[in-house]
C-alpha positions as CSV (number, residue, x, y, z in Angstrom):
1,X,166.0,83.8,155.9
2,X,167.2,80.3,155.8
3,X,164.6,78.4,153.7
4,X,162.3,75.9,155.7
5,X,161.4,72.8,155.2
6,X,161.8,69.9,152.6
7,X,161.1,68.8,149.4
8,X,159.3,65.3,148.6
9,X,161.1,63.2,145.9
10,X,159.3,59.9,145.1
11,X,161.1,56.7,144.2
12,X,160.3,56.0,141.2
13,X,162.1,58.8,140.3
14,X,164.9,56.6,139.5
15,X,163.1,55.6,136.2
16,X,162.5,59.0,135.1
17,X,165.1,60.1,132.2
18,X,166.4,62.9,134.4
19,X,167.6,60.6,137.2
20,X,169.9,59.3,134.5
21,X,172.0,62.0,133.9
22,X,173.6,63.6,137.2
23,X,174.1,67.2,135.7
24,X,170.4,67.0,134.8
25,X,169.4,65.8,138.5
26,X,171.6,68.3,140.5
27,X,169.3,71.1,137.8
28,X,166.4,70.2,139.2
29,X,166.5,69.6,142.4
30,X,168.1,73.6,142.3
31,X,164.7,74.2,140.9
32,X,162.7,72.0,143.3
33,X,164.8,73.7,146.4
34,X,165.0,77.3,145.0
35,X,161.0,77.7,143.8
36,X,158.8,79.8,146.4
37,X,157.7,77.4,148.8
38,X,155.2,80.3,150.4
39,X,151.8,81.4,148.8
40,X,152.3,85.3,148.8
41,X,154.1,86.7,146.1
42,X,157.0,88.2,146.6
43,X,158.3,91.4,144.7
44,X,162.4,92.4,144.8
45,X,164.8,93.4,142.6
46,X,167.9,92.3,141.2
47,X,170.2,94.4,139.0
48,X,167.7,97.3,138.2
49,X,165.0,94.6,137.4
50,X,162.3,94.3,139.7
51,X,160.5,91.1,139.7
52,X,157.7,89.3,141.3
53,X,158.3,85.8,142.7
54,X,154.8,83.7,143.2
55,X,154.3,80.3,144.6
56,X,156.1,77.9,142.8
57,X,158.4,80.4,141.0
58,X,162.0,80.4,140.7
59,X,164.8,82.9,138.8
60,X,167.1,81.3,136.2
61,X,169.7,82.7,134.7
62,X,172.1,80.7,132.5
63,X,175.3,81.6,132.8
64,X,175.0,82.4,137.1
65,X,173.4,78.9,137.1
66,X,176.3,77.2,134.8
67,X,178.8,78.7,137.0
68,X,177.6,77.5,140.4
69,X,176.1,74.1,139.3
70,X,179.1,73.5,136.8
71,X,177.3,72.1,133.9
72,X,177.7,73.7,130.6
73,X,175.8,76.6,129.3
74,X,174.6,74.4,126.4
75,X,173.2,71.5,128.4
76,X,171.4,73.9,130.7
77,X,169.8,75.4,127.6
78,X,168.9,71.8,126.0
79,X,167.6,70.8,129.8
80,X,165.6,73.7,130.1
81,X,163.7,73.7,126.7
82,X,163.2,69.8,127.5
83,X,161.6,70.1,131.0
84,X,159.3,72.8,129.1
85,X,158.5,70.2,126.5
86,X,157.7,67.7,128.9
87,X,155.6,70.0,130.9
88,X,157.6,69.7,134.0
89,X,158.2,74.0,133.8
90,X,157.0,76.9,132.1
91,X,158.3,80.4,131.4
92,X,156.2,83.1,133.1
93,X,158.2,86.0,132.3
94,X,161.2,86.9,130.8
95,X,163.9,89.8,131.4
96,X,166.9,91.0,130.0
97,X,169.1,89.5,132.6
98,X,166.4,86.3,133.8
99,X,163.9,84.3,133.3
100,X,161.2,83.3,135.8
101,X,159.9,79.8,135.6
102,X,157.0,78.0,137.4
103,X,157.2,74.4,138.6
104,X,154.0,72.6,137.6
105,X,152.2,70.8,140.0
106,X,154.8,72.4,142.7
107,X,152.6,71.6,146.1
108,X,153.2,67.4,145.5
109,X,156.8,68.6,146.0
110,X,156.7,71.3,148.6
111,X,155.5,70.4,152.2
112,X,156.1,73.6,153.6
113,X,153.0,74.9,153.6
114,X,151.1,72.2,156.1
115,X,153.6,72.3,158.4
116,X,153.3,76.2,157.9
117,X,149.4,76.0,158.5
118,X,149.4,73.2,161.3
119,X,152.2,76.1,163.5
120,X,149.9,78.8,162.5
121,X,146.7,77.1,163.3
122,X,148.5,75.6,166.7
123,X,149.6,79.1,167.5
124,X,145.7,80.1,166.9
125,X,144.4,77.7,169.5
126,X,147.3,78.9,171.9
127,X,146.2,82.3,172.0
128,X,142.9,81.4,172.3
129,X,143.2,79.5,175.7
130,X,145.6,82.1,176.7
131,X,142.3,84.9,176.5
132,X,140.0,82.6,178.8
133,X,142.6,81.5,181.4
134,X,145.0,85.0,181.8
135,X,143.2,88.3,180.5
136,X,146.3,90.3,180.5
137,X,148.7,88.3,179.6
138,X,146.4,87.1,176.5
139,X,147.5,90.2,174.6
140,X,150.9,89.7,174.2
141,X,150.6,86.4,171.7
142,X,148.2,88.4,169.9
143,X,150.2,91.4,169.3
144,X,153.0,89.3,168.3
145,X,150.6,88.1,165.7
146,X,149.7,91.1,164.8
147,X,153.6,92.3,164.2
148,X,154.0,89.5,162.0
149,X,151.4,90.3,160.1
150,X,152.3,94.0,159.9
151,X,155.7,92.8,158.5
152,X,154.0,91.0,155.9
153,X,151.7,93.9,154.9
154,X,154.6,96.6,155.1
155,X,156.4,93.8,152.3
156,X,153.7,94.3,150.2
157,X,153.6,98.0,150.4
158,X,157.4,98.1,149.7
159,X,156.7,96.5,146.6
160,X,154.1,99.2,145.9
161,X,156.7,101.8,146.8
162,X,159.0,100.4,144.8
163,X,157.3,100.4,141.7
164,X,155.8,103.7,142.0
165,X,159.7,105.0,142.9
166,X,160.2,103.3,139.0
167,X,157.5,104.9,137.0
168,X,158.3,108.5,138.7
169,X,162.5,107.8,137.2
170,X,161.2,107.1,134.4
171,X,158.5,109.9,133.7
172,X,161.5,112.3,134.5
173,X,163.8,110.8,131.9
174,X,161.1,111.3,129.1
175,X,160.8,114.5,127.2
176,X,157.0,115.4,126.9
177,X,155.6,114.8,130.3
178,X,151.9,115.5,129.5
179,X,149.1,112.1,130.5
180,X,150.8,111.0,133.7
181,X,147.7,110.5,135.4
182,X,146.6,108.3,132.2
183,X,148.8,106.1,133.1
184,X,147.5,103.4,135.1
185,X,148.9,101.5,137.8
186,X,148.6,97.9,135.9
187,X,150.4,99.3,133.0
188,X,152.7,100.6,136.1
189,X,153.6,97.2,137.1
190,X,154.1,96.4,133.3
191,X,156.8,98.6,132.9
192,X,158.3,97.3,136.3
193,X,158.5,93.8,135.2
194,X,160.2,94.6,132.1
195,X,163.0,96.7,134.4
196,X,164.9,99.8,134.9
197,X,167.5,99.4,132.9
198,X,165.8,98.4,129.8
199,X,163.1,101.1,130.2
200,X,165.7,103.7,129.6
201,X,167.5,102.3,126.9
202,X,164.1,102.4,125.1
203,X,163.6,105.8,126.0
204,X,166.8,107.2,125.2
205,X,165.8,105.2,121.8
206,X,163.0,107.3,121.4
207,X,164.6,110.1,121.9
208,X,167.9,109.5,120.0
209,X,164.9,108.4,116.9
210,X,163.2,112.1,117.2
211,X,166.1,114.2,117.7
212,X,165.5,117.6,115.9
213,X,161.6,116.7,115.7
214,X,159.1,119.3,116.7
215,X,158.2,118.6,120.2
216,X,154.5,118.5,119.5
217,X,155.2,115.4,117.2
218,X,156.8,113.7,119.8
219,X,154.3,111.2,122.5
220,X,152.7,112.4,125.0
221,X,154.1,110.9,128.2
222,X,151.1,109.0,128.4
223,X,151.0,107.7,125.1
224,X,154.2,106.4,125.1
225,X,154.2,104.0,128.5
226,X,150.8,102.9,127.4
227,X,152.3,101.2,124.0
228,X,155.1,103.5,122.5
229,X,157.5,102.2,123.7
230,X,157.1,98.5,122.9
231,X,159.0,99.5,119.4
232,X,161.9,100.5,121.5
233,X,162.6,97.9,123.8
234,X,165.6,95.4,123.2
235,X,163.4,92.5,121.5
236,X,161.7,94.7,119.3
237,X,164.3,97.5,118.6
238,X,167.5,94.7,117.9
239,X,167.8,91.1,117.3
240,X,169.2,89.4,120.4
241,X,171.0,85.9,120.5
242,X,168.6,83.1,121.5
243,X,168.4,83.4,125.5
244,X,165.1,81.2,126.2
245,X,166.8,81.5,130.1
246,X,167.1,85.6,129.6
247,X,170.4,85.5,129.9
248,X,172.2,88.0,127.5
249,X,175.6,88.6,126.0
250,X,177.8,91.2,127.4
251,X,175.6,94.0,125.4
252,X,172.7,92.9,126.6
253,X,172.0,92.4,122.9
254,X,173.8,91.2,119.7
255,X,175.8,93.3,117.2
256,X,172.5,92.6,114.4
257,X,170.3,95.6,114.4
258,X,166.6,96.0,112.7
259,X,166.7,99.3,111.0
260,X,164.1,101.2,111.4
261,X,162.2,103.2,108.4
262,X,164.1,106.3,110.0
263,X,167.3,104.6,109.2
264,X,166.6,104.0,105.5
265,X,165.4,107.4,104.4
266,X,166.6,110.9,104.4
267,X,166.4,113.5,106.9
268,X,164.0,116.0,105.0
269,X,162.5,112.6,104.3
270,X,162.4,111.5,107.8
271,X,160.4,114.7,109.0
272,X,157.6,114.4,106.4
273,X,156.9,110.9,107.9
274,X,157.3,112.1,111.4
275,X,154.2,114.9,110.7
276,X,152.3,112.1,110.0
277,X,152.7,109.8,112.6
């Protein structure tokens, strides 16, 4: 859908510092125009990562952004840790692949919303004099209403769906499936936020870290998408270039690696520490 209406930029903009430089401009007006101009949240995915957009929200990514703006990789990193500085944005969650920002004090920008709420509240006192004047025919605005609303709701269950559909690829892929029902469904959306594709490379990890362990030292299912696998995930498991905007290098991850205990010791070593984890 072809976003509706407009953006309020005061004057005096002009004598703000990122008037002055074009590139820096053109950046934020992409975030003024791309943020979620609608008060439900909105949950989607994009490339295995599935993400929840709320009011005010909008996805960054570095290098897509340097491409289609055509300002430098660099500037957009020194712009973005600036606008933070200044309090202009925050971070609100990070992935491998994007970031998710929030415009502060978004609603003296947007002015979608009344327009939004004086149709809505217009269509409202439509339907209403439809009911007293034409009994039958009163029925059809309000089961229009009620369609759109239905599409709303079944958005909101797709989200649901989608990820429950995550937790249940994931709870395949790992080797001791005892605890599912432990695991709850806000830890559920955790593990969606942080994405598909990152999820298995942590389990595969895990997996790859207790090859040739006895299976009752291994996590319970239940254990390890509570907290296990925090260890495992690409922050944690490797040192990663600086991507403030979540944008990685072609890896996904630099060539530096944190060894792990398991790296530095022996193998008959390696299972006396395992018993006793």
């Amino acid at each position: 859908m072809v976003p509706s209406g407009f953006v309020k930029i005061y004057r005096d903009i002009k004598d703000h510092w990122i008037y002055s430089d074009s590139d820096h401009f053109k950046a934020w007006f992409e975030m003024l125009s791309n943020a979620r101009y609608v008060k439900e949240p909105k949950t989607d995915t994009y490339e295995g990562i599935l993400y929840t957009l709320n009011y005010g929200e909008f996805i960054f990514g570095r290098l897509s952004w340097s491409k289609r703006l055509g300002i430098s990789e660099q500037k957009l990193r020194t712009l973005m840790r600036k606008l933070q500085a200044e309090g202009m944005i925050k971070a609100t969650s990070r992935f491998t692949k994007l970031t998710i920002y929030k415009i502060q004090y978004y609603e003296k920008y947007n002015q979608q919303d009344n327009q939004q709420e004086k149709k809505e509240s217009e269509g409202l006192r439509a339907i209403g004099n439809l009911q007293d004047n034409q009994r039958i025919t009163s029925s059809q605005p309000a089961d229009n209403h009620r369609i759109t609303t239905n599409e709303e709701s079944r958005e909101g269950e797709d989200g649901k769906e989608s990820i429950s559909a995550l937790f249940e690829s994931l709870w395949k892929l790992y080797p001791k499936k005892e605890g599912k029902g432990s695991v709850s469904k806000t830890q559920k959306e955790k593990l969606a936020r942080i994405g598909l594709d990152e999820m298995t490379r942590a389990i595969e990890r895990y997996k790859l870290a207790k090859e040739g362990t006895d299976k009752k030292y291994i996590q319970n299912g239940s254990t390890f998408f509570n907290s296990g696998f925090v260890d495992y995930l690409d922050a944690n498991y490797q040192e990663k270039e600086d991507h403030d905007n979540g944008e990685p290098n072609s890896n996904g991850a630099n060539s530096h690696s944190k060894r792990k205990p398991w790296e530095l010791i022996s193998e008959d070593d390696k299972a006396f520490f395992d018993q006793g984890f």
